[in-house]
N, C-alpha and C positions, 0 to 999 in steps of 0.2 A: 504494500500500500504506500503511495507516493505521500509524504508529508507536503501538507499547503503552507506554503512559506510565502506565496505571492498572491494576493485575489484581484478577481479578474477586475477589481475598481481599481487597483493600483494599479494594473498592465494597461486596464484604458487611458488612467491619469499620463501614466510615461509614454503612450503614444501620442496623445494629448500635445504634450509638452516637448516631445522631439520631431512630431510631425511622421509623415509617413512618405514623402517624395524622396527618392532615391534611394529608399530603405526596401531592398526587395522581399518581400510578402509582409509589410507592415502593413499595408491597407488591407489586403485576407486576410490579418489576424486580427485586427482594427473592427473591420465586418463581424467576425466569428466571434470577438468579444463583445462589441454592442447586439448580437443576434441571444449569445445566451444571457445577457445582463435584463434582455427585457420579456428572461421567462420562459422562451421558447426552446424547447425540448429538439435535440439533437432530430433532424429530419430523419423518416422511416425509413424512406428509400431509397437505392443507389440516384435515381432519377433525380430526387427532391432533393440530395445534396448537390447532385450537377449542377441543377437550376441553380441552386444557390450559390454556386462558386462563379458560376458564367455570370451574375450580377456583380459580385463583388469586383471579377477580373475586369468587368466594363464600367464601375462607378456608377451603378446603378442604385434606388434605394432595394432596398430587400422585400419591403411590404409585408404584409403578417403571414403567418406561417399556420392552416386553417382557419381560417377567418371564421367565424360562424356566420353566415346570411340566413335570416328567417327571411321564409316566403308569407306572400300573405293567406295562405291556410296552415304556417305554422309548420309544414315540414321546413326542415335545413337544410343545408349546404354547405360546406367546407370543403374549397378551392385550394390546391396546394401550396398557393399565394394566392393575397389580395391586395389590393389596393385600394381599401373601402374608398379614398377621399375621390375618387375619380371614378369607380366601380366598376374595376378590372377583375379580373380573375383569372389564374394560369393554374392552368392544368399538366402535369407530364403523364402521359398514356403510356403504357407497355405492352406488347403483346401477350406478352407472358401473364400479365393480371387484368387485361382486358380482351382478352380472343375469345372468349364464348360469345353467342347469339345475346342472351342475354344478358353478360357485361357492356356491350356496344352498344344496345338499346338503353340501360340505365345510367351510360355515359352522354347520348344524344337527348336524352331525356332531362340529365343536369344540366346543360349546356343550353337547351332552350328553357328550363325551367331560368334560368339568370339572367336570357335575354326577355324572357317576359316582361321583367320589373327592368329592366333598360339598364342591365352589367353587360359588360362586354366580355367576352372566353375567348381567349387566346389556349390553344390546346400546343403543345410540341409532346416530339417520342422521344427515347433516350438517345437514338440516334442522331435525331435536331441537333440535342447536345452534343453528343461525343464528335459529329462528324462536319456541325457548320452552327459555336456557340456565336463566332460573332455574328451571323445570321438573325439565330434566334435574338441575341441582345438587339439590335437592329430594329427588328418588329416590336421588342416590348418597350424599347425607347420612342421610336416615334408612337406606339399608339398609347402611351403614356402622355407623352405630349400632344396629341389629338386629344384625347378626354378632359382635355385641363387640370388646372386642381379645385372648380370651383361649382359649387353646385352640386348634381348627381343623381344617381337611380336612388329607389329605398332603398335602407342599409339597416343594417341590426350588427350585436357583437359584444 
C-alpha cells in the first residue's frame, strides 16, 4: 500500500503555481487531477478513458462524467459526457457492448430520447478514438462552439 504523502490539492496547487506549458504531461495530469478532485470516479471503460485523454490532449473542457438528464416522464439518461450548459452529450459505442439487435435499438432510442428535449449526441467508437482523436476533438470543439454556452435544452443533474 502506497503511503499518501502528497494530495491531489497540493499536486493541483504546484501545477497551479509552475504552470503546465513546456512541462510534458502536466496538462494530462492537470486534467486527471481536477477530473478526480470534483468526484468523478475513474471512467468504466477503455472507450471512456480514451475520450477522456483525447480532451485533455486537445484542451478541451472534460464536461461531466454521466450527467444525469431526466426526461420529462422521469426516465434518465446518462451520456458518457455532458455538457449540461450547452446540452451536449457524447457517447462512445463499442461493438462489443452494443452488437445485439436490441442494444442498437436502446442506443437509437437514447439518442432520440435527448434530441426530443433539444440535446445534441455526438456518438464516436473506440476506433474514432484510437484511429482519428484529432478528428473526433475537431467535431466536439466546433459543435461545442455551435451550441454556445448560453441558454439550452431542459436539463436536470
Amino acid at each position: 500500500m502506497a503511503a499518501k504523502l502528497v494530495s491531489l490539492y497540493q499536486v493541483r496547487h504546484r501545477l497551479r503555481v509552475l504552470g503546465t506549458r513546456g512541462r510534458g504531461g502536466a496538462a494530462v495530469l492537470a486534467g486527471l487531477v481536477a477530473t478526480r478532485l470534483e468526484g468523478s470516479p475513474r471512467p468504466r471503460e477503455r472507450g471512456e478513458r480514451h475520450l477522456e485523454q483525447v480532451l485533455v490532449d486537445h484542451g478541451l473542457p472534460l464536461g461531466q462524467r454521466e450527467f444525469e438528464i431526466v426526461l420529462p416522464d422521469g426516465r434518465t439518461r446518462r451520456p458518457d459526457r455532458a455538457y449540461p450548459e450547452v446540452g451536449l452529450a457524447i457517447q462512445i459505442d463499442s461493438y462489443r457492448h452494443h452488437s445485439s439487435l436490441s442494444d442498437w435499438a436502446a442506443d437509437l432510442t437514447r439518442d432520440n430520447d435527448l434530441v426530443a428535449i433539444g440535446w445534441g449526441t455526438l456518438v464516436f467508437t473506440y476506433q474514432d478514438l484510437e484511429k482519428h482523436p484529432s478528428r473526433v476533438a475537431r467535431v466536439i470543439e466546433e459543435t461545442l462552439r455551435r451550441r454556445g454556452t448560453t441558454g439550452g435544452p431542459s436539463r436536470s443533474g
